[in-house]
Each structure stands twice: as structure tokens, then as C-alpha cells.
N, C-alpha and C positions, 0 to 999 in steps of 0.2 A: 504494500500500500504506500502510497507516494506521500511526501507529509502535509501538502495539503489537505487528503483525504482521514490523512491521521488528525489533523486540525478540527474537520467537522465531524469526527467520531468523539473525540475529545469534548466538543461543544453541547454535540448532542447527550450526551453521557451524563454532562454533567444539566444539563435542563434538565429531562428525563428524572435524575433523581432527587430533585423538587417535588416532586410529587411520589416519590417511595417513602415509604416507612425506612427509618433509618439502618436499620440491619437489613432491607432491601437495596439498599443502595450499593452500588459498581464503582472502585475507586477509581477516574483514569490519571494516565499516565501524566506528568506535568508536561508544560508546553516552556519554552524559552520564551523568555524575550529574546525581539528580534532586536539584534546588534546595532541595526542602521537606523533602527526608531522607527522603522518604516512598519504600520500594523494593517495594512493593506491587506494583507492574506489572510490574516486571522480576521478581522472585521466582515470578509466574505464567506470566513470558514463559519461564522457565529451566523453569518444570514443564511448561508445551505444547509447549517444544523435547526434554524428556526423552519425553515421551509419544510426539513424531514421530520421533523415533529409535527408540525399543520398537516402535511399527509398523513401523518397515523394516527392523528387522532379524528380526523376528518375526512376517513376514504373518498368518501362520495363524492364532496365540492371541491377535493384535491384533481380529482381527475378531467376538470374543467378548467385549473390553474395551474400555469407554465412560472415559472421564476419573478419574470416581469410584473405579471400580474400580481402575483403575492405582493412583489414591493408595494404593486399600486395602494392596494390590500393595508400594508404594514402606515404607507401614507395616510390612509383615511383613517386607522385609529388615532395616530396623531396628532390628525388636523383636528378629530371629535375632541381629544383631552386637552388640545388648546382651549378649545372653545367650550370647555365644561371650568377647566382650571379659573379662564377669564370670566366668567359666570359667576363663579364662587369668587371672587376679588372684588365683583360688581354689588353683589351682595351684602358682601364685609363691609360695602361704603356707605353703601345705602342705609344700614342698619346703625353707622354711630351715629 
């Protein structure tokens, strides 16, 4: 396995055991930092590990979404929690 793919086994391992019981849980193997400060590939390895989690937990509407689309996906929760976060600050003002 190339270490890319070792990156989003790593990633996904370690989401995954988020939700085990703790003597369920898989240790993986540590990951370096990367030398050049450059976290480019792990940042993709952490979004191809988010991705194969949303497929297994979500056979069905996985199989109607390619990469791109999840991100789109990953955007819209975002943009909701902006706009829930700024709601509640809007509230907080209004109220003293």
C-alpha cells in the first residue's frame, strides 16, 4: 500500500473509532509530520477517509456521489453552520 493510501486508512481508523466502544477501538499506526510543512496529502488523505466513511455509513446516497460532489456536500454543511453560528450571535444581541 503506497503511503498515501496508508494516510487514509490511518484517517479513517481513527474517525471510525469515534464511535466504538473503547476496547473496540483499532490503534493505527502514527503518521509523521511532513518535513517541508507541506500537509497537502494528508488534508486529502483526511477528505478520502471522510468520503469512505459517508459510503459506509450511507450505501444508498453514496452510490449517486463521486468525490466532487461530497465536497459540494461537505460545503453546504458549512455554509448551514455559518448561518446557524451567525443566528445565535444575532440573538445574543438582541437579547441584552
Amino acid at each position: 500500500m503506497d503511503s498515501f493510501n496508508q494516510k487514509i486508512l490511518v484517517f479513517l481508523t481513527m474517525l471510525t473509532n469515534a464511535y466504538r466502544d473503547e476496547e473496540e477501538q483499532q490503534l493505527p499506526c502514527p503518521l509523521d509530520l511532513p518535513a517541508d510543512g507541506d500537509f497537502t496529502e494528508d488534508f486529502t488523505a483526511i477528505l478520502g477517509a471522510f468520503f469512505l466513511f459517508y459510503q459506509h455509513i450511507f450505501p444508498d446516497a453514496a452510490k449517486e456521489m463521486d468525490l466532487i460532489r461530497f465536497t459540494h456536500f461537505l460545503n453546504s454543511l458549512a455554509i448551514q453552520c455559518c448561518y446557524q453560528e451567525e443566528a445565535k450571535e444575532q440573538e445574543a444581541e438582541e437579547s441584552e
